[in-house]
N, CA, C and O atoms as a GROMACS GRO file, in nm:
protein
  432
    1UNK      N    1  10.751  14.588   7.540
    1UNK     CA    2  10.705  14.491   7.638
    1UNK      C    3  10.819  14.462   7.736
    1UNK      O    4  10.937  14.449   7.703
    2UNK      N    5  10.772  14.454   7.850
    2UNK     CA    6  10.911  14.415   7.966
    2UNK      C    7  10.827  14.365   8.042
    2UNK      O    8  10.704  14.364   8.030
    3UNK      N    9  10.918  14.305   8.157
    3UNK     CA   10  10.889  14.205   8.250
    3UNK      C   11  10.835  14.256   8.392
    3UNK      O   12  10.813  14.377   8.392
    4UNK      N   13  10.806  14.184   8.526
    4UNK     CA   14  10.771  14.235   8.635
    4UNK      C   15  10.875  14.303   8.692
    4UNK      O   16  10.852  14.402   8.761
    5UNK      N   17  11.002  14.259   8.669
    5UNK     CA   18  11.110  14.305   8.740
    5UNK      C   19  11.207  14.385   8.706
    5UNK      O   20  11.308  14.410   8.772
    6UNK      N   21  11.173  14.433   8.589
    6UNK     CA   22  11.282  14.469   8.473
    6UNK      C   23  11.181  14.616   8.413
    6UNK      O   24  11.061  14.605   8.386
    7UNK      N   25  11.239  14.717   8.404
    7UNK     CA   26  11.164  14.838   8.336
    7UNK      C   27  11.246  14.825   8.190
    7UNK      O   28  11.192  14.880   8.094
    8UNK      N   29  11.344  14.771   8.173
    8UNK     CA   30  11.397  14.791   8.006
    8UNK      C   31  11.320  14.652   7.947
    8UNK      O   32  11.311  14.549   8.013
    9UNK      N   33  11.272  14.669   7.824
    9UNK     CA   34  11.199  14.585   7.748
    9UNK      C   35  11.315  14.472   7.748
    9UNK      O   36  11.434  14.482   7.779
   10UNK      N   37  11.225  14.340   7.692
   10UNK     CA   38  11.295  14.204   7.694
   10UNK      C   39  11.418  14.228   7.593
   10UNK      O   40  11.536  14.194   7.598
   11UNK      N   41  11.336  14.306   7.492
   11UNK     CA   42  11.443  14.312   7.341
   11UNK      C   43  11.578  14.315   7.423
   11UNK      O   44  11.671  14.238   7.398
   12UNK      N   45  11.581  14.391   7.503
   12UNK     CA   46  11.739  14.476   7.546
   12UNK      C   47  11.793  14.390   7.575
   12UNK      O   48  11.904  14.382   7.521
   13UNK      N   49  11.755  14.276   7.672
   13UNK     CA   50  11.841  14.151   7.712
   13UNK      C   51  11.864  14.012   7.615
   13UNK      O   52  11.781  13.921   7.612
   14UNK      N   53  12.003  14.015   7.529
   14UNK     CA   54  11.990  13.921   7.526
   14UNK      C   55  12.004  13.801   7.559
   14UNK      O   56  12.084  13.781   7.650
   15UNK      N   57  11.928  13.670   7.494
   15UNK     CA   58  11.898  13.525   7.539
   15UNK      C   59  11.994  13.455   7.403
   15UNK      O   60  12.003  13.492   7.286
   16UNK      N   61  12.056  13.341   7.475
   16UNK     CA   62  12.083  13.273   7.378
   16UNK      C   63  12.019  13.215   7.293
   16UNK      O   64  11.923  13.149   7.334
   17UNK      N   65  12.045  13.217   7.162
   17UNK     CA   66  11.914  13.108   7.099
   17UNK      C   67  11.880  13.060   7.113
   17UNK      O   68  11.757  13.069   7.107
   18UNK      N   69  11.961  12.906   7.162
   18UNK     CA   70  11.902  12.778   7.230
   18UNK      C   71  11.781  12.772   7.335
   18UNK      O   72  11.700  12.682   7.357
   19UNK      N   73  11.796  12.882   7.384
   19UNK     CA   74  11.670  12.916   7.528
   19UNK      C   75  11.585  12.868   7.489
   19UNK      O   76  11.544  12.754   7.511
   20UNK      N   77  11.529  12.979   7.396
   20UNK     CA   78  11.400  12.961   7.302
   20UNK      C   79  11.360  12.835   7.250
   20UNK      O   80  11.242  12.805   7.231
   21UNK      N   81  11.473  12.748   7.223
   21UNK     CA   82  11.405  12.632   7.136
   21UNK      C   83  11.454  12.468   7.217
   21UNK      O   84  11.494  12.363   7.167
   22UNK      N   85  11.426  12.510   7.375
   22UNK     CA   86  11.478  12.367   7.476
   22UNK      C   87  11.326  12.352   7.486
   22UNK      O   88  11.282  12.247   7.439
   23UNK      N   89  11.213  12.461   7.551
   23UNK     CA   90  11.131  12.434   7.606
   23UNK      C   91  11.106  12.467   7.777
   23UNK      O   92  11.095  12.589   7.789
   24UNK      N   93  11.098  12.422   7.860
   24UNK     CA   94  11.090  12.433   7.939
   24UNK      C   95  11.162  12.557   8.025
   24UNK      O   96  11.272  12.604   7.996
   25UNK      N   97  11.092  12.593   8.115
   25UNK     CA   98  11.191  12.697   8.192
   25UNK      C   99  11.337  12.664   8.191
   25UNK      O  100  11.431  12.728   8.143
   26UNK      N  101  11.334  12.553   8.255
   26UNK     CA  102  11.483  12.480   8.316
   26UNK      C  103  11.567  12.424   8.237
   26UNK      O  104  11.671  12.383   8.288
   27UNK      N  105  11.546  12.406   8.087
   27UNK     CA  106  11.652  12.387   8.016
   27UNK      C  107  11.673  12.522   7.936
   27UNK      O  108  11.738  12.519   7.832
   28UNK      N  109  11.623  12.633   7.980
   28UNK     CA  110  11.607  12.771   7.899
   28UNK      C  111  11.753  12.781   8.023
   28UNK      O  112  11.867  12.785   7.976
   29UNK      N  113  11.738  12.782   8.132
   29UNK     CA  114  11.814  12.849   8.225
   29UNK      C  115  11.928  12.774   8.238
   29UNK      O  116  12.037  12.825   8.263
   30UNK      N  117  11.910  12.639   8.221
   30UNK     CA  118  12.067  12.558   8.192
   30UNK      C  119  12.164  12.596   8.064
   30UNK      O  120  12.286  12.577   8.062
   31UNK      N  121  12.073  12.666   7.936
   31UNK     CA  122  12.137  12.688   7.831
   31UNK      C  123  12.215  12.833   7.851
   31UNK      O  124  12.320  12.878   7.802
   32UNK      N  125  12.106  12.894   7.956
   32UNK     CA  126  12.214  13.031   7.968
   32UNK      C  127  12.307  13.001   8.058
   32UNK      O  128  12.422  13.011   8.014
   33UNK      N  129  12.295  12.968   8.171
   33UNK     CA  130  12.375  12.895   8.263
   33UNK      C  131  12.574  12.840   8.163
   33UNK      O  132  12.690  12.881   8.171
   34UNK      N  133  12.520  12.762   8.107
   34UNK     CA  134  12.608  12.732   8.007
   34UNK      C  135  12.701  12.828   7.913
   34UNK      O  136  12.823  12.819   7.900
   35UNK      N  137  12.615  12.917   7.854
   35UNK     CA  138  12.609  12.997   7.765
   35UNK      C  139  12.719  13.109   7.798
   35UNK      O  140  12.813  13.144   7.726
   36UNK      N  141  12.685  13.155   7.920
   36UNK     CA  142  12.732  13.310   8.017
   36UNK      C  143  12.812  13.219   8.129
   36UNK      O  144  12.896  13.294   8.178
   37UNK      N  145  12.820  13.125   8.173
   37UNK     CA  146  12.860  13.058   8.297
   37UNK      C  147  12.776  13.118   8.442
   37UNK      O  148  12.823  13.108   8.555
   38UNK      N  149  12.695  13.155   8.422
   38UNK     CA  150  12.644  13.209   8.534
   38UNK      C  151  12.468  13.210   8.529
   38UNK      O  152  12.404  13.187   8.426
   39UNK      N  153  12.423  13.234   8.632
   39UNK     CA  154  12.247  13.186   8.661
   39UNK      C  155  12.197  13.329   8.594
   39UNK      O  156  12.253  13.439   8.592
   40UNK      N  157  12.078  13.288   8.545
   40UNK     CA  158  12.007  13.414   8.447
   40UNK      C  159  12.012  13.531   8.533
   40UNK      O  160  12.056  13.640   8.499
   41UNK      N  161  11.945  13.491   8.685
   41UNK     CA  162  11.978  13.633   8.744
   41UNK      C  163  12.104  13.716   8.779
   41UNK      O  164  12.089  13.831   8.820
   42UNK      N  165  12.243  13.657   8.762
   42UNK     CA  166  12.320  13.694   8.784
   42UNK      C  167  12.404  13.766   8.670
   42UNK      O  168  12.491  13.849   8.696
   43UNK      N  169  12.364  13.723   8.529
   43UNK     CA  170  12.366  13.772   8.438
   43UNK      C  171  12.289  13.885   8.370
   43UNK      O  172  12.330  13.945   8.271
   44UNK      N  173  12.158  13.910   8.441
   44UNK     CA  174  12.092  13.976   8.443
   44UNK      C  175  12.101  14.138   8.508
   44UNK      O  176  12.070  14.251   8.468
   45UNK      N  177  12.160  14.080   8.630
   45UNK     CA  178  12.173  14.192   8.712
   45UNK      C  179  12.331  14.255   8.702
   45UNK      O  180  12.371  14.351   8.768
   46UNK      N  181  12.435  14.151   8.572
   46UNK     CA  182  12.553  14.162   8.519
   46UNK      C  183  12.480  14.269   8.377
   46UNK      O  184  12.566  14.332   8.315
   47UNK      N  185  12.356  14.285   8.338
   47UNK     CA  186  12.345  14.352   8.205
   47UNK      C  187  12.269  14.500   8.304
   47UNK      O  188  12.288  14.616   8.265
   48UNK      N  189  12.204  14.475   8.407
   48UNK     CA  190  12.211  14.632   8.444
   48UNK      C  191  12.276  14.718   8.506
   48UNK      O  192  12.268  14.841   8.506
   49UNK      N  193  12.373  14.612   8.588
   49UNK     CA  194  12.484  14.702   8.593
   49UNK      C  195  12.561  14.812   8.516
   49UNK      O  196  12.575  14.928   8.553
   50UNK      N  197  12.607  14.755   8.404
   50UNK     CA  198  12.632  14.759   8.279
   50UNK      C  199  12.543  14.865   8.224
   50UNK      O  200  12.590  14.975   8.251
   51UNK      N  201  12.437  14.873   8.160
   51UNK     CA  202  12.380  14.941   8.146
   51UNK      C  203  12.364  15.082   8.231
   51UNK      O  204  12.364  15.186   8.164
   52UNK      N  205  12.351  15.092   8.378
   52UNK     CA  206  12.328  15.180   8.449
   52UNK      C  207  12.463  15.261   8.454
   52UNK      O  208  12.450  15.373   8.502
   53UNK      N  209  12.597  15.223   8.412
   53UNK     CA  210  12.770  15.253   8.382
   53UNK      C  211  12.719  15.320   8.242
   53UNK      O  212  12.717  15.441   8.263
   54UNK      N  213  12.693  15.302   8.158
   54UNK     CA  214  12.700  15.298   8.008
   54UNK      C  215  12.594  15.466   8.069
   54UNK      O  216  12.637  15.574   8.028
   55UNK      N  217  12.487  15.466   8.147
   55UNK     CA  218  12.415  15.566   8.155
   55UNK      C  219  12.440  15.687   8.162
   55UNK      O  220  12.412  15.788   8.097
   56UNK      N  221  12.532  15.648   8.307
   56UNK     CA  222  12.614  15.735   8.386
   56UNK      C  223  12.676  15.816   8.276
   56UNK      O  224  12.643  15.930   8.243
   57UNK      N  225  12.780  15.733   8.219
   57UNK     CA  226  12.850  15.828   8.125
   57UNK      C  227  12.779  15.868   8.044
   57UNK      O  228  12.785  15.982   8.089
   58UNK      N  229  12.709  15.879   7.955
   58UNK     CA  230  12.628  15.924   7.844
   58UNK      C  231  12.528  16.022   7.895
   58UNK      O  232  12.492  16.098   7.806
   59UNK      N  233  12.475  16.043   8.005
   59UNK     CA  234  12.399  16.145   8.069
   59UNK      C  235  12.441  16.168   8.221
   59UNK      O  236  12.371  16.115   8.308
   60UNK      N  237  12.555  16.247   8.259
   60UNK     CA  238  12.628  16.255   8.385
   60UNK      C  239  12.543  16.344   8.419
   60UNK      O  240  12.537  16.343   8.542
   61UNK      N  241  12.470  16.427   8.374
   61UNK     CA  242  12.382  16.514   8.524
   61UNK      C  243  12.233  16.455   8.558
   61UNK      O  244  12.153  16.514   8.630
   62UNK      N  245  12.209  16.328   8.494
   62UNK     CA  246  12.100  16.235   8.548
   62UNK      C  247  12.089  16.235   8.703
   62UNK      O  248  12.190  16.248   8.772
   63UNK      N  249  12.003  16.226   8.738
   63UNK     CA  250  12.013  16.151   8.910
   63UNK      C  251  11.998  16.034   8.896
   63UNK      O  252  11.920  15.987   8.813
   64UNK      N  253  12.104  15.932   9.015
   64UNK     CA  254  12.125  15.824   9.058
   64UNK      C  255  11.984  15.734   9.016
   64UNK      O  256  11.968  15.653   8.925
   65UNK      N  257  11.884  15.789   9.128
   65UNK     CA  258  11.768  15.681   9.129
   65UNK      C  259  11.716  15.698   9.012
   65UNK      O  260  11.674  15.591   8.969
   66UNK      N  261  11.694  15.816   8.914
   66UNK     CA  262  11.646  15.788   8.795
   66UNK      C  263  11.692  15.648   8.699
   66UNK      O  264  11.619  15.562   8.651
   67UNK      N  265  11.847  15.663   8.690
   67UNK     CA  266  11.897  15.574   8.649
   67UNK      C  267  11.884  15.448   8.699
   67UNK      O  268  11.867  15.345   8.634
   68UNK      N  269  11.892  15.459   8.817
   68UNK     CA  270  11.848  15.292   8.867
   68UNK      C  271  11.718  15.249   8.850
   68UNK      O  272  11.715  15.126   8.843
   69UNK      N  273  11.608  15.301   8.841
   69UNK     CA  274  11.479  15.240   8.783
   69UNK      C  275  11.484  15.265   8.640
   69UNK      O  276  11.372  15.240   8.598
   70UNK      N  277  11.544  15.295   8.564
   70UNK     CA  278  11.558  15.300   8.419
   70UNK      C  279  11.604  15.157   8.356
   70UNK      O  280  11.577  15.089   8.257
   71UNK      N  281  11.689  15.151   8.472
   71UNK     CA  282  11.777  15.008   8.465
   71UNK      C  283  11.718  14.856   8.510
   71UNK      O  284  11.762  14.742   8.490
   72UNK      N  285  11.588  14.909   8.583
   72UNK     CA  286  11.496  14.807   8.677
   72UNK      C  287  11.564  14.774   8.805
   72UNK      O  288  11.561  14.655   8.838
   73UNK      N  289  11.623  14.859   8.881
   73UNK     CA  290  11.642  14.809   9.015
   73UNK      C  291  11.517  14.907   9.089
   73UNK      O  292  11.458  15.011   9.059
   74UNK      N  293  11.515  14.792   9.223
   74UNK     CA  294  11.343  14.856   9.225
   74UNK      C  295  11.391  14.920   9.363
   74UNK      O  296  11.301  14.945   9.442
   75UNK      N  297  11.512  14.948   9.398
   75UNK     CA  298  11.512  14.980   9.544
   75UNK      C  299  11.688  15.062   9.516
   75UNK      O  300  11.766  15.067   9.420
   76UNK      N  301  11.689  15.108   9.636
   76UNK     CA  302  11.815  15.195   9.655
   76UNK      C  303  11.866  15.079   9.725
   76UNK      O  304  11.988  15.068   9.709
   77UNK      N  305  11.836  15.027   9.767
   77UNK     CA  306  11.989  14.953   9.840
   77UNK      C  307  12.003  14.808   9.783
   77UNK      O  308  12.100  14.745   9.826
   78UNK      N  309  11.916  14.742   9.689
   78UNK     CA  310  11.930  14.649   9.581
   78UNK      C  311  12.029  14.693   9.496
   78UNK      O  312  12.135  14.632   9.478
   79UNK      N  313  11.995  14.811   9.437
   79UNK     CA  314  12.079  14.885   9.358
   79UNK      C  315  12.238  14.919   9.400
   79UNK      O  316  12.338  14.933   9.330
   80UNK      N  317  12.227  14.923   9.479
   80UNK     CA  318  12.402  14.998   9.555
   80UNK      C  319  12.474  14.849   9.584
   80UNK      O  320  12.587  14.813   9.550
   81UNK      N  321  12.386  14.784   9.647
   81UNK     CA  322  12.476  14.630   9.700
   81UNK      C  323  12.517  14.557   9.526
   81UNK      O  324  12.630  14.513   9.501
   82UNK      N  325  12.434  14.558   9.450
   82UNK     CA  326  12.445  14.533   9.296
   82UNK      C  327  12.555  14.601   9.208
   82UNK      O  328  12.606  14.557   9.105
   83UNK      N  329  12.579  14.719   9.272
   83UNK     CA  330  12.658  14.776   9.178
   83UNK      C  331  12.789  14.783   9.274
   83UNK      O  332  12.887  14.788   9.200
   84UNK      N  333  12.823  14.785   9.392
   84UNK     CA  334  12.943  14.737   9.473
   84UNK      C  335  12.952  14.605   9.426
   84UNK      O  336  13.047  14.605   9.348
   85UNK      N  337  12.905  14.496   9.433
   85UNK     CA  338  12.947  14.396   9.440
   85UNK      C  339  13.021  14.382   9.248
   85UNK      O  340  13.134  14.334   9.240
   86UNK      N  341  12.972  14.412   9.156
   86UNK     CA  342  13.039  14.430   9.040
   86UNK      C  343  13.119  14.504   9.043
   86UNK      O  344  13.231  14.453   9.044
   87UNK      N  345  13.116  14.614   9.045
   87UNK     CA  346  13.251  14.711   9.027
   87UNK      C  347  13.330  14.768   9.141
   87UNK      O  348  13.416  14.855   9.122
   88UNK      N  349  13.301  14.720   9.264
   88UNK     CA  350  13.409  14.723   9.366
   88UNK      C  351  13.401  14.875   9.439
   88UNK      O  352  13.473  14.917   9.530
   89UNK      N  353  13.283  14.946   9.365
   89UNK     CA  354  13.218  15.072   9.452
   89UNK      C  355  13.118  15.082   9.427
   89UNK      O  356  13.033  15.022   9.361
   90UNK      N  357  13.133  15.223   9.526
   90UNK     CA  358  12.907  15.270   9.574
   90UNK      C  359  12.951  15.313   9.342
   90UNK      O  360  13.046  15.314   9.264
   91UNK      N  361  12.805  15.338   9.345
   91UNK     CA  362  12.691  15.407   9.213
   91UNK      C  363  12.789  15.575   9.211
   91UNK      O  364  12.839  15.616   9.107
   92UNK      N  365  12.797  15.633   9.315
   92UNK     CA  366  12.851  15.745   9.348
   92UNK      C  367  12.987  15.768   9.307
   92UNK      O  368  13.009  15.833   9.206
   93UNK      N  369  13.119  15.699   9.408
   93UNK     CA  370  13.183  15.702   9.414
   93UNK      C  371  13.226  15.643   9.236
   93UNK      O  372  13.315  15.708   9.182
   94UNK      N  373  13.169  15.537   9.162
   94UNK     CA  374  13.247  15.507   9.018
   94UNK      C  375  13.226  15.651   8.940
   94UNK      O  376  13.319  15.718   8.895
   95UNK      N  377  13.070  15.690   8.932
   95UNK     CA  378  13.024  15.804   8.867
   95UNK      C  379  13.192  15.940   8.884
   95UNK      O  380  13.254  15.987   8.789
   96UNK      N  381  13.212  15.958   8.988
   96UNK     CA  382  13.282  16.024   9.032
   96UNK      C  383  13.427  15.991   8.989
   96UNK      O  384  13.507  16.081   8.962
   97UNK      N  385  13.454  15.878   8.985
   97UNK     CA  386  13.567  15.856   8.905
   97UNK      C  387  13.600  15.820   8.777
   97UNK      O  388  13.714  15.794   8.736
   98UNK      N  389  13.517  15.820   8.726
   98UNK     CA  390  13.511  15.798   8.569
   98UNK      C  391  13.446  15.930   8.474
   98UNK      O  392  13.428  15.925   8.352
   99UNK      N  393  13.428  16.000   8.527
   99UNK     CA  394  13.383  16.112   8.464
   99UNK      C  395  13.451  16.167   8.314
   99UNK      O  396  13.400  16.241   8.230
  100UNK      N  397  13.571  16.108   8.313
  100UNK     CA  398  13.675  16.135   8.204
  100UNK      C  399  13.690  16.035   8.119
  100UNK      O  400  13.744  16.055   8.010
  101UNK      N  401  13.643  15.910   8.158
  101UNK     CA  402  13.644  15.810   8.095
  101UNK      C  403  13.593  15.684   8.030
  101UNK      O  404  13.691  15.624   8.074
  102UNK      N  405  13.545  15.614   7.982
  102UNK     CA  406  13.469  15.495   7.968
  102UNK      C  407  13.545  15.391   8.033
  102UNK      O  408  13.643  15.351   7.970
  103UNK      N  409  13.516  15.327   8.172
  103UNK     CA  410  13.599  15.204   8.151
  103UNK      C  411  13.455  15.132   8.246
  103UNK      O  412  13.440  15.140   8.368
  104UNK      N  413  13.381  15.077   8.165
  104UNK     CA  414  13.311  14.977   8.214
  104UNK      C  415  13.310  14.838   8.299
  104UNK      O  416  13.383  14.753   8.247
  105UNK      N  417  13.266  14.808   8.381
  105UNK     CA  418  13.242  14.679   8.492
  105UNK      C  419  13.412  14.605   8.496
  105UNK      O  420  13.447  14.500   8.444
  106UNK      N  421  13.504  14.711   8.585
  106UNK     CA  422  13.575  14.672   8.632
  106UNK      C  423  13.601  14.530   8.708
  106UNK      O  424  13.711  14.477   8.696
  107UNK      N  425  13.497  14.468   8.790
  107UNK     CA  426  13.562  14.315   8.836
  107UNK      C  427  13.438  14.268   8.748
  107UNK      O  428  13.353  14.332   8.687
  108UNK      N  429  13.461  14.141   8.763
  108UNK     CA  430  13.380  14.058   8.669
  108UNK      C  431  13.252  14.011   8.698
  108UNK      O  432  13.191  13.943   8.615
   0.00000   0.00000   0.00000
């Protein structure tokens, strides 16, 4: 099961416990808020980043956009501004430099 926005099932992401047992949307999102220091979507789009890095290396002759809808980004340039703004390059250019290595989500 997964979400509208998301092609990896819910399982994959996790939620803090507390989410589950505030109630309401808004104390679900204050507990992650808390939890991660950061807003669900930003943490969110911090776990496909992540994920779409973790891809890269583990299947390097994938294509790009495969991986990015694997990951649930629904667009090429959602995807690229998402993954510059975390790791400080294009989808391309990290692929290309890490080829030898694991070093996952360089800025924070």
């Amino acid at each position: 099961m997964g979400c509208d926005t998301c092609r990896l099932p819910i399982t994959h992401f996790p939620i803090p416990c507390e989410a589950g047992r505030r109630g309401p949307q808004r104390q679900g999102s204050e507990t992650v808020s808390e939890e991660w220091g950061m807003s669900v979507s930003r943490r969110l789009t911090t776990y496909r980043v992540s994920e779409t890095q973790r891809l890269m290396l583990e299947t390097p002759d994938r294509p790009l956009v495969d991986l990015m809808l694997d990951c649930g980004f629904q667009t090429r340039s959602n995807f690229n501004c998402a993954f510059k703004d975390f790791t400080g390059q294009t989808p391309s250019a990290w692929r290309a430099g890490h080829e030898k290595g694991p070093h996952l989500m360089e800025r924070p």
